[in-house]
C-alpha positions in Angstrom: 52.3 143.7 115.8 49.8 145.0 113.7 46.6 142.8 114.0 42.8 143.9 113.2 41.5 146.4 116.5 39.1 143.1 117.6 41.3 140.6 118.6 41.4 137.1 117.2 41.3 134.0 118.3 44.0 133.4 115.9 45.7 136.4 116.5 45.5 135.6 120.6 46.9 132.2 119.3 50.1 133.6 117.6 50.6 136.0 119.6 51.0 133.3 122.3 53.2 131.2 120.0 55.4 134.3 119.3 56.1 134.2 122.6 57.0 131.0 123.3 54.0 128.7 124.0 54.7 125.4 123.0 50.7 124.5 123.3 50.1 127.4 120.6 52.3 126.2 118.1 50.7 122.9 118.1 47.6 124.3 117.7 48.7 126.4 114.5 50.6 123.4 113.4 47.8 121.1 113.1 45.5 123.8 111.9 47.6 124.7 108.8 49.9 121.1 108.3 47.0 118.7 106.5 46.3 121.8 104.1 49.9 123.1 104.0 50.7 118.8 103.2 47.9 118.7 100.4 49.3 121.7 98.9 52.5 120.3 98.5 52.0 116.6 97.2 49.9 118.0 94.6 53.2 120.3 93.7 55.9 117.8 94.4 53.9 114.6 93.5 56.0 112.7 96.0 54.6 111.6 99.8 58.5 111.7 101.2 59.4 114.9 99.8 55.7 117.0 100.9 56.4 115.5 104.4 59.9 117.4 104.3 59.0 120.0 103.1 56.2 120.8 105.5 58.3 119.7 108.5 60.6 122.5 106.7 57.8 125.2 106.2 56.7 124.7 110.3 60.3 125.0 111.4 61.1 128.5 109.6 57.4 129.5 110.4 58.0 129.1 113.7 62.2 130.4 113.7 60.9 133.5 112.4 57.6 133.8 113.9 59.0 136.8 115.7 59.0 138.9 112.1 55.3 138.1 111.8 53.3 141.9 111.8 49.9 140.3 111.1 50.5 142.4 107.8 49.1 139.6 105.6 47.0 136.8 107.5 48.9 133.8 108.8 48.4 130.9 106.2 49.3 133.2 103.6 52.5 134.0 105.5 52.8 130.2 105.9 52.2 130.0 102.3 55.0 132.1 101.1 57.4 130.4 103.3 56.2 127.3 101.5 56.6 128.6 97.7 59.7 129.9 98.4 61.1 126.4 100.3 59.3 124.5 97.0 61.2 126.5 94.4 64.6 126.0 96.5 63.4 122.5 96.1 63.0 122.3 92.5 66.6 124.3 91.7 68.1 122.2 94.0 66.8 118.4 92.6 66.6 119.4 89.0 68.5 122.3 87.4 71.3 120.9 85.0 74.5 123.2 84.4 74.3 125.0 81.4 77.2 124.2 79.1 78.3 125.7 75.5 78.6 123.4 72.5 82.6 124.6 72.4 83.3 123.7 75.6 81.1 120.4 75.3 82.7 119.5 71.9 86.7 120.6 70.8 85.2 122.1 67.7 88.5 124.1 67.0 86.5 127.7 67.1 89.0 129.8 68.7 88.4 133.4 69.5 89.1 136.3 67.1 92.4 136.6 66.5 94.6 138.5 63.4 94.4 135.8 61.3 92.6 136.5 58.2 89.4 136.8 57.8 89.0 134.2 54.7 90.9 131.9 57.2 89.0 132.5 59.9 85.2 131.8 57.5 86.9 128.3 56.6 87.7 127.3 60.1 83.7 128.4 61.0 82.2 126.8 57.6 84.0 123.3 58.5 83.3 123.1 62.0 80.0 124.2 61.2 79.6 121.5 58.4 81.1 119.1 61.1 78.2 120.4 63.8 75.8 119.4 61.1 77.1 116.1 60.4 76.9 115.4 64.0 73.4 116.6 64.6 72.8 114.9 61.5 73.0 111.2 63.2 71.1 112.5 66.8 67.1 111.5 67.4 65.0 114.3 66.1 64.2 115.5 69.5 67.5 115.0 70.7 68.3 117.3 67.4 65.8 119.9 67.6 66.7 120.6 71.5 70.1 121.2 70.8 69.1 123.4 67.4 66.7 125.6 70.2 69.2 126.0 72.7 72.5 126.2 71.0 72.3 127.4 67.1 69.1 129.7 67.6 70.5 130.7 70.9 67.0 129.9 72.9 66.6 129.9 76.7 65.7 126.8 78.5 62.0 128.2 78.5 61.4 129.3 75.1 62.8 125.9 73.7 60.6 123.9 76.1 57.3 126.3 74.6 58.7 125.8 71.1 59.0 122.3 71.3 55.4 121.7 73.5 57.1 120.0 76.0 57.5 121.1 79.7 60.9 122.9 81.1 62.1 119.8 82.8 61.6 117.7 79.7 63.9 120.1 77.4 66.4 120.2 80.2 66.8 116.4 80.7 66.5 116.3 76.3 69.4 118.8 76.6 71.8 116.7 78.9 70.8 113.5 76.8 71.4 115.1 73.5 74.8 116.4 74.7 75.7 113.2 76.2 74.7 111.1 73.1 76.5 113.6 70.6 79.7 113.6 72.8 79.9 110.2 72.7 79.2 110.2 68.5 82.1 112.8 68.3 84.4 110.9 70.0 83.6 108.1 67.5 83.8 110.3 64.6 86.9 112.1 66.2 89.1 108.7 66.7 
């Protein structure tokens, strides 16, 4: 354990912990869990969810307290643990699978193949027209999303930025946009 040459009382008090002492966790866990708990309902914005994820944040702390050096000081330790358990959090709740306008919509764009070429630039400039068309009757944001993500080939991120909205917004914009325009294909398909 690497800990500064005077010994603190914090450092007597995780040492103690590390080994065991039931009394010394306590003490660590209600030093750190009103601060840890602020921290995270102004991250997560819900009461339920900061509560978990501090209950979370002690339990690993304390699972792997063994692997604390004394390298970095304590409550930043704790503090990593937290950002990473946050960020496991956020992939977890609201990442949306990413999914390509072919496989969303039966465009008929099949790979390259020997057909000819003049063949093959008719096939793209109809279902191209037909994208259009369909984008066409979407909400403008619902439109512009799409456009971002799928005909200028932007991330997640940089449509969010071009847009001015935040990364969740685009992403639930996305899924709602892909929803609406699957359901106006059909239509137009039938």
């Amino acid at each position: 354990m690497v800990y500064n040459t005077v010994e603190s009382a914090e450092g007597q008090l995780i040492r103690a912990a590390q080994a065991g002492d039931r009394a010394a966790q306590t003490t660590l866990y209600q030093k750190y869990s009103r601060l840890l708990y602020g921290y995270l309902y102004k991250r997560l914005g819900c009461q339920a969810d900061a509560e978990d994820i501090t209950q979370e944040a002690f339990l690993r702390a304390f699972k792997y307290l063994g692997s604390f050096q004394g390298q970095a000081s304590f409550k930043n330790w704790l503090f990593q643990i937290t950002k990473n358990l946050v960020a496991d959090h956020w992939q977890a709740h609201y990442s949306h699978p990413q999914v390509s306008v072919e496989y969303f919509f039966d465009l008929g764009i099949e790979p390259a193949s020997a057909e000819s070429d003049e063949q093959q630039q008719a096939e793209q400039a109809a279902a191209a027209e037909q994208l259009q068309q369909l984008l066409a009757q979407l909400p403008d944001d619902y439109r512009a999303v799409l456009e971002h993500r799928f005909l200028r080939g932007y991330t997640i991120q940089e449509t969010a930025t071009a847009l001015n909205i935040t990364v969740a917004n685009a992403k639930i914009r996305q899924y709602r946009a892909l929803q609406k325009a699957k359901l106006l294909y059909d239509t137009l398909s039938t």
